[in-house]
Backbone as a chain_set.jsonl record, in Angstrom:
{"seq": "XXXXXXXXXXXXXXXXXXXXXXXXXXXXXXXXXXXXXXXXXXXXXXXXXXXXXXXXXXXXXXXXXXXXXXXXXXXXXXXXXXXXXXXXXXXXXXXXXXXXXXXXXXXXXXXXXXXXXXXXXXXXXXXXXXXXXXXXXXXXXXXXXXXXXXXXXXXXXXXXXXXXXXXXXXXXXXXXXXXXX", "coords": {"N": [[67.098, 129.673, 62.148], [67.749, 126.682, 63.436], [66.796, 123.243, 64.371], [69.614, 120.695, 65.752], [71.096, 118.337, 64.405], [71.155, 114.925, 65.67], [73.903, 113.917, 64.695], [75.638, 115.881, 64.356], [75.785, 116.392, 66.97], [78.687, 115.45, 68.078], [78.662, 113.68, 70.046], [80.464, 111.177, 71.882], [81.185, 108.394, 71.765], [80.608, 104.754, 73.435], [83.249, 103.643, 74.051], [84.854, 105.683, 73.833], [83.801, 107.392, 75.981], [84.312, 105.816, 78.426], [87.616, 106.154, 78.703], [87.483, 108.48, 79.058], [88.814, 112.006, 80.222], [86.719, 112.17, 83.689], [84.478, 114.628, 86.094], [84.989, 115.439, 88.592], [83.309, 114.214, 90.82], [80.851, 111.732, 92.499], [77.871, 109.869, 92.793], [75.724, 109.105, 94.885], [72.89, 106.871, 95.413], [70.888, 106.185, 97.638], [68.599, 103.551, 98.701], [66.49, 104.555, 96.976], [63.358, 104.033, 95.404], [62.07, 104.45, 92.705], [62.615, 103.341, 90.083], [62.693, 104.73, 87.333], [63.93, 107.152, 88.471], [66.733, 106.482, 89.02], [67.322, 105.794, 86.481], [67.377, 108.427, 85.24], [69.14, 109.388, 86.729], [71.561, 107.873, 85.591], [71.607, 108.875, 83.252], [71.707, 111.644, 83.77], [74.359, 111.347, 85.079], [75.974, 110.575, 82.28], [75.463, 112.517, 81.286], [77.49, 114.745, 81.777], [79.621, 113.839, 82.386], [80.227, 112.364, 84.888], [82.055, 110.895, 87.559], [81.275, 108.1, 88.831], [78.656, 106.496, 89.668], [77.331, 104.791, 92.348], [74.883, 102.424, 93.849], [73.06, 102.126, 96.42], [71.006, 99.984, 98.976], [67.492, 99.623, 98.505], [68.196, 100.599, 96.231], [67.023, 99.891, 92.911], [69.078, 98.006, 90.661], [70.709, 97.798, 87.097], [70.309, 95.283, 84.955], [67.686, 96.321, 84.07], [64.233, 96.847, 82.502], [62.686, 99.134, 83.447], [64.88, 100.676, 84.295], [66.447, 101.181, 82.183], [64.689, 102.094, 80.021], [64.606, 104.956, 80.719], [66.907, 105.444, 81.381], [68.663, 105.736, 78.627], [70.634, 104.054, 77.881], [72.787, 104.72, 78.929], [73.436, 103.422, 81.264], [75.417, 101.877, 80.069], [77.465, 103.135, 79.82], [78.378, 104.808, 81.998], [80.143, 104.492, 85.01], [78.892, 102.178, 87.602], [78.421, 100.688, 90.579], [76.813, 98.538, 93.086], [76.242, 98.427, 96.424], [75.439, 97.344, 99.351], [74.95, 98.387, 102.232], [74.963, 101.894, 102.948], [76.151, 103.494, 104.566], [78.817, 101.982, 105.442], [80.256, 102.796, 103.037], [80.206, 105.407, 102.18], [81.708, 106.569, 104.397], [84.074, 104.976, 103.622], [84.395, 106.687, 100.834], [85.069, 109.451, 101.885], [87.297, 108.554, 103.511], [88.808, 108.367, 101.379], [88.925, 110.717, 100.231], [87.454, 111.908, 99.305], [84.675, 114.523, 99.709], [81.737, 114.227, 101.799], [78.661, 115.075, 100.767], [75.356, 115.722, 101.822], [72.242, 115.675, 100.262], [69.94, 117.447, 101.376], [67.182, 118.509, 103.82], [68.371, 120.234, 106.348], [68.581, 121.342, 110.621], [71.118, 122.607, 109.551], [71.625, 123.11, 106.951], [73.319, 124.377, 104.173], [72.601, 126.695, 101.847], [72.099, 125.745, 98.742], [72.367, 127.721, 96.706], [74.311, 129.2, 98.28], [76.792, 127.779, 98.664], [80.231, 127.013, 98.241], [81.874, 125.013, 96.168], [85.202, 124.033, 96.363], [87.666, 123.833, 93.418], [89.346, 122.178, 93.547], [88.689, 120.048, 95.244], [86.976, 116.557, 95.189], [83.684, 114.969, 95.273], [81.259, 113.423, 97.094], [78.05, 113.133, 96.393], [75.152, 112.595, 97.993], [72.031, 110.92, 97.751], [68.785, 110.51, 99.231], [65.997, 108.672, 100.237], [62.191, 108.515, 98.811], [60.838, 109.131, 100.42], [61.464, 109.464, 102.665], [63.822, 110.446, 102.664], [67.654, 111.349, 103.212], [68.919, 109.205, 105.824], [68.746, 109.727, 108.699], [71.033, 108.616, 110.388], [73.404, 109.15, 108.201], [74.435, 111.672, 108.647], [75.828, 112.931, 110.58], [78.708, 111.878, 108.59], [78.538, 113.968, 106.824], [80.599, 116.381, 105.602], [78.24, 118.783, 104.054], [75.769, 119.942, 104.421], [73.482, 120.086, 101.489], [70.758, 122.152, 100.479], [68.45, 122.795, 98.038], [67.408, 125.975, 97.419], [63.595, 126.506, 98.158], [60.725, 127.928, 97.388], [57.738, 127.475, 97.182], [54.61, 125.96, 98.398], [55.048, 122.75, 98.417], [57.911, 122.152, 98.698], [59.826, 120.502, 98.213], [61.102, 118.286, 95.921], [61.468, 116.245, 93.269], [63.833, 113.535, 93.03], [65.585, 112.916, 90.694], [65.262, 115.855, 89.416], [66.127, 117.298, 91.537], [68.987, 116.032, 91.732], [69.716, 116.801, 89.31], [69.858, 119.598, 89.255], [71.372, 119.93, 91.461], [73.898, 118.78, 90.54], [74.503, 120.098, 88.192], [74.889, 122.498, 88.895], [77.123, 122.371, 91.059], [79.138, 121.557, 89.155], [79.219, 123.99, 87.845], [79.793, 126.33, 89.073], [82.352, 125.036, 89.983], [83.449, 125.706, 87.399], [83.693, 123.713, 85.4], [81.897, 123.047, 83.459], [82.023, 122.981, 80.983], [83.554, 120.478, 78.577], [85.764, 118.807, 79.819], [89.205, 117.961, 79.448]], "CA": [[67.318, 128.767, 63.246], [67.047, 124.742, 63.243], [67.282, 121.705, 65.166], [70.779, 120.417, 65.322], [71.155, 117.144, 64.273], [72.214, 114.183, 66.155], [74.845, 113.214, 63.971], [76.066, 117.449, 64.557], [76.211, 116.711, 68.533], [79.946, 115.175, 68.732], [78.469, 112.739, 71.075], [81.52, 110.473, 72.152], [80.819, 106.496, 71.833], [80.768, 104.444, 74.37], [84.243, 103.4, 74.838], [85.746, 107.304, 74.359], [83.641, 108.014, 76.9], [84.991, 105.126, 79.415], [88.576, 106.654, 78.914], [87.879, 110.355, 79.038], [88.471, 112.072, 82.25], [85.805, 112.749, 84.425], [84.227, 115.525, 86.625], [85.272, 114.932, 90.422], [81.782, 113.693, 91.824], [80.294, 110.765, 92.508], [76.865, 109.93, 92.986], [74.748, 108.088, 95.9], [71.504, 107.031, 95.467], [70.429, 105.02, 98.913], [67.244, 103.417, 98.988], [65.794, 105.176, 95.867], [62.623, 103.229, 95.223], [61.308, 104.694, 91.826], [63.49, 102.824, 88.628], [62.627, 105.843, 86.59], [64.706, 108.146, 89.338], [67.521, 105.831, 89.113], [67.56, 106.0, 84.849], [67.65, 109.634, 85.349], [70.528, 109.673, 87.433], [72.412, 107.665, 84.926], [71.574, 109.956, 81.886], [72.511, 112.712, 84.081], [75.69, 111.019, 84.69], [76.257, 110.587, 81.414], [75.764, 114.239, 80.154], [78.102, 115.307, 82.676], [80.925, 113.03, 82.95], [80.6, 111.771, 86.229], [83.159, 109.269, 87.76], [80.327, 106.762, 89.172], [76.858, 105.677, 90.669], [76.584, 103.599, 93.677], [73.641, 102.397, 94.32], [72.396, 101.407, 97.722], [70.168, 99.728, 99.769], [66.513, 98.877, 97.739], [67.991, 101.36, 95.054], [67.041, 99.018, 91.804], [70.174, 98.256, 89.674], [70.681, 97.736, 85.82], [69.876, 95.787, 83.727], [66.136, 96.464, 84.187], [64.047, 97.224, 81.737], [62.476, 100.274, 83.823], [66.014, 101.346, 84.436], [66.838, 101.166, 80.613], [63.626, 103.125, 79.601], [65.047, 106.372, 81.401], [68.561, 105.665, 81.039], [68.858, 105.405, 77.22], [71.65, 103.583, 77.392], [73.333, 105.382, 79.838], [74.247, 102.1, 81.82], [76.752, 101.162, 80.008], [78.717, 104.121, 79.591], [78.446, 105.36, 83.329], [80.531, 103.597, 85.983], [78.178, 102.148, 88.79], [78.549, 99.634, 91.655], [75.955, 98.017, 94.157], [76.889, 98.561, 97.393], [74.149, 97.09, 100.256], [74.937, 100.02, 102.914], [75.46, 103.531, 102.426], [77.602, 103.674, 105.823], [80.501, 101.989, 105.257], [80.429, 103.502, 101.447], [80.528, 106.967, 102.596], [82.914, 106.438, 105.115], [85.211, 104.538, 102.787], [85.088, 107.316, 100.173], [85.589, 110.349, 103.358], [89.009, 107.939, 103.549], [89.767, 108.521, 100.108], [89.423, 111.984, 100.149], [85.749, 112.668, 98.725], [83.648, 115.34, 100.761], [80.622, 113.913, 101.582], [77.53, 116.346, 100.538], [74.184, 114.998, 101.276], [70.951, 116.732, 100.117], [69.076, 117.198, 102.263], [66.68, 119.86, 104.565], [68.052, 120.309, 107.811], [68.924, 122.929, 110.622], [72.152, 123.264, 109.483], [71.801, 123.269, 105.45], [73.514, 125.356, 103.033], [71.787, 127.092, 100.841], [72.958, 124.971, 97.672], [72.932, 129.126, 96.178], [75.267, 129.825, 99.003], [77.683, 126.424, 98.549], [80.804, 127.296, 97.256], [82.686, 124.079, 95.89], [86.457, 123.842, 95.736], [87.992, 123.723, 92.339], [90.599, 121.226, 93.928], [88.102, 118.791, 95.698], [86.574, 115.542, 94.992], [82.636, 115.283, 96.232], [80.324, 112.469, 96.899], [76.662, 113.47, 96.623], [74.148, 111.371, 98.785], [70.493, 111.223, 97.52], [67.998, 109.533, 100.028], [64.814, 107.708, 99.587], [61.678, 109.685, 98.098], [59.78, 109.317, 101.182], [62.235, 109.537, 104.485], [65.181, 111.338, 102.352], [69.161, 110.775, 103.709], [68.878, 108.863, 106.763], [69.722, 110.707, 110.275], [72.741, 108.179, 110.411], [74.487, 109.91, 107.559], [73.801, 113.298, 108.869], [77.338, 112.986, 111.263], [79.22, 112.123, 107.841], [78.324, 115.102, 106.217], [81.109, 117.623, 105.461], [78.281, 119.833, 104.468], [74.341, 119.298, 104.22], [72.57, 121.078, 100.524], [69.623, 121.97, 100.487], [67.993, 123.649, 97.366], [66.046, 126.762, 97.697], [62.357, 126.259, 97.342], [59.788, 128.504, 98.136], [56.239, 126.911, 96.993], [54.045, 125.131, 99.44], [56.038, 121.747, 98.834], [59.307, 122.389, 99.491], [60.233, 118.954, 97.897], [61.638, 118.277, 94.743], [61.594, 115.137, 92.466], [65.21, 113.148, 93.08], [65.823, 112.937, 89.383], [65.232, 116.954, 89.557], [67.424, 117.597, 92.616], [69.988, 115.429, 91.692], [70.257, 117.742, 88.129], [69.999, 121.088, 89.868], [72.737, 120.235, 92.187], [75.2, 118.142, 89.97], [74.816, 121.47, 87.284], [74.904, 124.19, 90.609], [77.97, 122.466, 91.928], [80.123, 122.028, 88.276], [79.177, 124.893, 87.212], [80.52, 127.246, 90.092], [84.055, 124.597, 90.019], [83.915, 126.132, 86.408], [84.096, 122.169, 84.781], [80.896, 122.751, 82.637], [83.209, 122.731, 79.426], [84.245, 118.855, 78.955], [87.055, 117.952, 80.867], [90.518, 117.447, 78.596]], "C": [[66.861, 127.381, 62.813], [67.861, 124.175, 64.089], [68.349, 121.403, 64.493], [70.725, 119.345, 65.175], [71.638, 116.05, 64.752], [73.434, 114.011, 65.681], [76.039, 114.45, 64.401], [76.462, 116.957, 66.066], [77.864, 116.001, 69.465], [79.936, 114.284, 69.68], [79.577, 111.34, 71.167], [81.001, 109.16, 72.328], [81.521, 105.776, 73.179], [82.508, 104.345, 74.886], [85.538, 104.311, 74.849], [85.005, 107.268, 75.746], [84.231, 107.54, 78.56], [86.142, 105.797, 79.325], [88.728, 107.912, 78.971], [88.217, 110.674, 80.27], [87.276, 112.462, 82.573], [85.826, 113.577, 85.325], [84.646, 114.55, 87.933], [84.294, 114.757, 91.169], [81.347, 112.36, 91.322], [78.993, 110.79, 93.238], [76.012, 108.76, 93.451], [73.401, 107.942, 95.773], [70.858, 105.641, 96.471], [68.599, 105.126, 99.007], [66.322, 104.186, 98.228], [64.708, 103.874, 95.646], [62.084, 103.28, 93.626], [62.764, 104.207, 90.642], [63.365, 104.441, 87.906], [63.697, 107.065, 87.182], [66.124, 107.794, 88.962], [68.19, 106.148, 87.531], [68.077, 107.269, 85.066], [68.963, 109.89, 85.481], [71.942, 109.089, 86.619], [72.292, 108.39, 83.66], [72.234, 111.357, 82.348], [74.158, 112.696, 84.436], [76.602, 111.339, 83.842], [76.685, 111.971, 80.903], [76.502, 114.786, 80.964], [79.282, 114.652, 83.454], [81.344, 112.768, 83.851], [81.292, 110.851, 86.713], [82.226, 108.032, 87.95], [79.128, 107.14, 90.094], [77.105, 104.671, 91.646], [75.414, 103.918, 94.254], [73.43, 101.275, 95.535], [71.796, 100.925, 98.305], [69.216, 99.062, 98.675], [66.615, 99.848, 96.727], [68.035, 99.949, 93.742], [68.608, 99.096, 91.249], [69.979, 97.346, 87.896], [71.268, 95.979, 85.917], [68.151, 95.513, 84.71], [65.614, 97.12, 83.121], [63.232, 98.823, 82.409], [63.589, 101.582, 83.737], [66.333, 102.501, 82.833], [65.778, 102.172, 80.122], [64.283, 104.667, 79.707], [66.34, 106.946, 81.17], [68.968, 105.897, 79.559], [70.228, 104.936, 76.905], [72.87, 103.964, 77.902], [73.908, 104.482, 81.091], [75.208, 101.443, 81.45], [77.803, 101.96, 79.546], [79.142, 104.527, 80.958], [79.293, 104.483, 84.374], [79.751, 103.108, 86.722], [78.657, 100.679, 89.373], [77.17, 99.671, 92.772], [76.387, 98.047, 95.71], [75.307, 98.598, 98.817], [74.157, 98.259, 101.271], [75.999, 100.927, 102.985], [76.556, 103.915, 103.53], [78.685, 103.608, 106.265], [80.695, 102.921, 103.907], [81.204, 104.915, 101.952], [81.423, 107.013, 103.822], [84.727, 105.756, 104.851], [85.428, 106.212, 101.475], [85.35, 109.226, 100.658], [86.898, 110.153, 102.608], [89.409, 108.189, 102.17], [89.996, 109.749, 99.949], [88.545, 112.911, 99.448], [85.124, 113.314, 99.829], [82.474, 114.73, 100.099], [79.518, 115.525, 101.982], [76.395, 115.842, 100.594], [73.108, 116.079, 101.339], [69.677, 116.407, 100.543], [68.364, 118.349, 103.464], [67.137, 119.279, 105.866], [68.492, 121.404, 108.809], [70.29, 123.218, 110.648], [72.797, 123.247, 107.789], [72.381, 124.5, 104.955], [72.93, 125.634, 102.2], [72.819, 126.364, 99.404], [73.354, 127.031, 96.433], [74.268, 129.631, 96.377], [76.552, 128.803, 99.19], [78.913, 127.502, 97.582], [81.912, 126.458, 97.172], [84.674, 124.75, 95.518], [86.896, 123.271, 94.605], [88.897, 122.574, 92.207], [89.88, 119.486, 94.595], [87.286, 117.841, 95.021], [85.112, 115.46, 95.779], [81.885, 113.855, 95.75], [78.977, 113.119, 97.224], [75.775, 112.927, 96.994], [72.608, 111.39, 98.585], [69.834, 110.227, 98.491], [66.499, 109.089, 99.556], [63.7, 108.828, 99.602], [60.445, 109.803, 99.382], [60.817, 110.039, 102.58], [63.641, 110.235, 103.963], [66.15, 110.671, 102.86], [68.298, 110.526, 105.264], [69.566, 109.554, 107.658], [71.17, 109.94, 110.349], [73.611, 108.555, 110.025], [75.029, 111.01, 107.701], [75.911, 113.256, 109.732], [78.266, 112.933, 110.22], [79.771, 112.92, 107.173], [79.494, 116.286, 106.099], [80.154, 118.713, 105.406], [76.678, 119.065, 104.381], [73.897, 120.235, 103.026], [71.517, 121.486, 100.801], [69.4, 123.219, 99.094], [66.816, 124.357, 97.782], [64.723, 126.757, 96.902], [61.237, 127.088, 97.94], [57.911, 128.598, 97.809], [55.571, 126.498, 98.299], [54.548, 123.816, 99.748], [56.858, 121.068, 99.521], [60.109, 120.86, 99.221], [60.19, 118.434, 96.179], [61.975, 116.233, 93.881], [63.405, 114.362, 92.601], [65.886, 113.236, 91.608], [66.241, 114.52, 89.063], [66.468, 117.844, 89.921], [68.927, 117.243, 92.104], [70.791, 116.405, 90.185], [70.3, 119.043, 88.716], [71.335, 120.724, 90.746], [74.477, 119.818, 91.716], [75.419, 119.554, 88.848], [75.214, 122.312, 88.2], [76.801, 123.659, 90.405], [78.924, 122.374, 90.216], [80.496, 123.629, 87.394], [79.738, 126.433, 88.219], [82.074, 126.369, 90.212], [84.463, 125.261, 88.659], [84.355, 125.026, 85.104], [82.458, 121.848, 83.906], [81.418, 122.494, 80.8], [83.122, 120.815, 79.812], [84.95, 119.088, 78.843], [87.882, 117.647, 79.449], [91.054, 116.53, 79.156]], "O": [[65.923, 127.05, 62.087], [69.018, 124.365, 64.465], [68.499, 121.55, 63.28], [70.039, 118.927, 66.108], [72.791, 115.893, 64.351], [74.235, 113.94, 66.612], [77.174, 114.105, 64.728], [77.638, 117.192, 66.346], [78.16, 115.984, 70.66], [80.989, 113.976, 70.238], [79.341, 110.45, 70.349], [80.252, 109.01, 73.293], [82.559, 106.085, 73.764], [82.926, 104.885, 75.91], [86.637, 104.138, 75.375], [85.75, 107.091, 76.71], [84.496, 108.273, 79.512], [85.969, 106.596, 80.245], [89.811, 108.496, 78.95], [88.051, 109.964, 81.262], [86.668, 113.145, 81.749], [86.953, 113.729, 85.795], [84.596, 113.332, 88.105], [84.385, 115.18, 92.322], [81.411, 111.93, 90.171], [78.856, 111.559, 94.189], [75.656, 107.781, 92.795], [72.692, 108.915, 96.029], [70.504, 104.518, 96.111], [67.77, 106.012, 99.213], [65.29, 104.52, 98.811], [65.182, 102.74, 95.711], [61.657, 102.209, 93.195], [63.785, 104.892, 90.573], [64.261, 105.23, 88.206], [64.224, 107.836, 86.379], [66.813, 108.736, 88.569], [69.31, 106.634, 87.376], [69.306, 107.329, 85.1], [69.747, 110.42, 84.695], [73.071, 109.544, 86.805], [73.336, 108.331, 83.011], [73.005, 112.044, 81.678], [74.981, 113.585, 84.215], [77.628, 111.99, 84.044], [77.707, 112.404, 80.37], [76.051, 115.931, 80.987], [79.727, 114.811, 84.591], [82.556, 112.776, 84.067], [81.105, 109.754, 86.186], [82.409, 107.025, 87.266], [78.932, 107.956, 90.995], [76.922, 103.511, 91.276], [74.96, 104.907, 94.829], [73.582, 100.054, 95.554], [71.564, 101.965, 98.921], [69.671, 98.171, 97.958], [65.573, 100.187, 96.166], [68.976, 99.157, 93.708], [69.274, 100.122, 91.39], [69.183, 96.429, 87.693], [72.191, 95.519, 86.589], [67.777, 94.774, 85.62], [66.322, 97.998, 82.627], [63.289, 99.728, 81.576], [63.46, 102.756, 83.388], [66.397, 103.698, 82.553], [66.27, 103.25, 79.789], [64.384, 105.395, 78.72], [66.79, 108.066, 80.926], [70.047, 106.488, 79.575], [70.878, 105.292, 75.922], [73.931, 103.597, 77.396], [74.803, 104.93, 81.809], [75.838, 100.614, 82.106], [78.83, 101.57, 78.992], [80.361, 104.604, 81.112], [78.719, 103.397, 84.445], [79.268, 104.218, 86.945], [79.152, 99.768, 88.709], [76.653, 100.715, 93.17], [77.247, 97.177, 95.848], [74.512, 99.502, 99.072], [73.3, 99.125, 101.096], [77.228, 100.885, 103.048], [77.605, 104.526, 103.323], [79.398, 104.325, 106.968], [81.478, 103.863, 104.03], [82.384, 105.255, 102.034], [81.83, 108.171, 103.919], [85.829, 105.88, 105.386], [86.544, 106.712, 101.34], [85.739, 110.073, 99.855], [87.466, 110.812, 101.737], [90.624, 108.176, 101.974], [91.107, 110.109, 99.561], [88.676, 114.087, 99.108], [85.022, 112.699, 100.891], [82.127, 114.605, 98.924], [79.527, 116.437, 102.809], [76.027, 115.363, 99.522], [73.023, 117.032, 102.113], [68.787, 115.597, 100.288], [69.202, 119.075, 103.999], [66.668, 118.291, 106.432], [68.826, 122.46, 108.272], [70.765, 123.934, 111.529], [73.977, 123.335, 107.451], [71.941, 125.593, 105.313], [72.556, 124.681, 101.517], [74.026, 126.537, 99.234], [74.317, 127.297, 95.713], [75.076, 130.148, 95.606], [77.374, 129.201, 100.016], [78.705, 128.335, 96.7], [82.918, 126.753, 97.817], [85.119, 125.576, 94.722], [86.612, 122.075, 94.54], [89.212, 122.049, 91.14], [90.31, 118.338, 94.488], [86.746, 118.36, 94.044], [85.17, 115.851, 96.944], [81.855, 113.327, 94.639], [78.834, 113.631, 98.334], [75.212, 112.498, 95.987], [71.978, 111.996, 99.451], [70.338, 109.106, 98.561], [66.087, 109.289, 98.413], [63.924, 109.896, 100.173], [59.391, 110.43, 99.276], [60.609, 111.077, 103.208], [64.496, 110.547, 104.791], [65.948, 109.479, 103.091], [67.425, 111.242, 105.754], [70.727, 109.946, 107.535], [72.244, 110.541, 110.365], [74.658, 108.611, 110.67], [75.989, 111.398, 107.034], [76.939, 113.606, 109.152], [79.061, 113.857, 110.388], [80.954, 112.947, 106.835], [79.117, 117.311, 106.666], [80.391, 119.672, 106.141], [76.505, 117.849, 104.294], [73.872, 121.402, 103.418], [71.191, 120.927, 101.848], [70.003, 124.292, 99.085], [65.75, 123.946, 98.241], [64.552, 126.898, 95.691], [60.888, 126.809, 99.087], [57.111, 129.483, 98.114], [56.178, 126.805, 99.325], [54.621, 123.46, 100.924], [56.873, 120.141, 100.331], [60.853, 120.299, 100.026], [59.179, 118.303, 95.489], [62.742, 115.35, 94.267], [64.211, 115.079, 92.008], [66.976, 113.808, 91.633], [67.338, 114.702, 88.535], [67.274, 118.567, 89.335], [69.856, 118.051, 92.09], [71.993, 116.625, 90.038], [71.337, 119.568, 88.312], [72.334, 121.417, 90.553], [75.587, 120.171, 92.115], [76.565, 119.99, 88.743], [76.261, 122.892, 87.91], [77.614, 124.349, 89.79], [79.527, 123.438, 90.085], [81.42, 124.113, 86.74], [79.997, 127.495, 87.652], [83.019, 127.082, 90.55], [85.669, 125.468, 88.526], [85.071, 125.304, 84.143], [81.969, 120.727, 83.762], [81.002, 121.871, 79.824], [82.793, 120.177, 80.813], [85.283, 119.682, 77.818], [87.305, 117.164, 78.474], [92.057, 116.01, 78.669]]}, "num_chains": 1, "name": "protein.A"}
């Protein structure tokens, strides 16, 4: 056995990766306060060929050097846009034809176990802020509400975390863990 070598990992340069296709999700991050959360979310992007990031509210945006730390570079391969509130956003991409999914505990969550994505649909994923989560406003939006099962004393999961458990959960039950042709 041995470590594979970068050079071995086929890793696609930036401007294959702008023209490849991408996975059918897009990814909300409203009012994220922690830069480091934010990096994340674009590395996880990245490894997972996501269409785009909008970022909302007091979510930081690139270039930052916090951002950049986390991201490795993952800002300039990833699509993202700034977008001040999450309300029209998610109601503009409803109208396009994205199910909105926000994650989030409430009493009418899906078990993100018990989720079972269409192979045919388009999904926007809504992350909320690390203190007050998705805002009650969005909650009416919602095609469905996630929630990952947690059964510690917690019950609360790192956004960076979440946001990889549910973007792997949900491609990986559409069957789009392969890269996309």
């Amino acid at each position: 056995m041995r470590k594979i070598e970068n050079s071995e990992l086929g890793r696609l340069e930036v401007a294959a990766f702008k023209e490849h296709p991408k996975n059918p999700l897009v990814l909300i991050l409203d009012d994220v306060r922690s830069l480091n959360n934010v990096g994340s979310a674009f590395r996880t992007a990245d490894a997972f060929i996501i269409e785009k990031i909008y970022l909302c509210g007091i979510t930081g945006k690139p270039p930052h050097r916090e951002i950049n730390k986390t991201a490795l570079g993952a800002t300039e391969s990833v699509d993202w846009e700034y977008v001040g509130d999450v309300l029209p956003l998610a109601k503009r991409l409803s109208k396009e034809g994205y199910k909105i999914l926000v994650v989030e505990q409430t009493d009418v969550s899906v078990m993100l176990t018990d989720f079972d994505p269409s192979q045919t649909e388009k999904y926007a994923l809504i992350f909320g802020n690390e203190v007050f989560g998705v805002y009650e406003k969005l909650l009416p939006l919602a095609h469905h509400c996630l929630e990952i099962p947690q059964y510690g004393t917690k019950h609360s999961l790192n956004i960076s975390v979440s946001l990889g458990i549910v973007v792997w959960s949900l491609l990986e039950k559409m069957g789009l863990l392969a890269v996309p042709k």
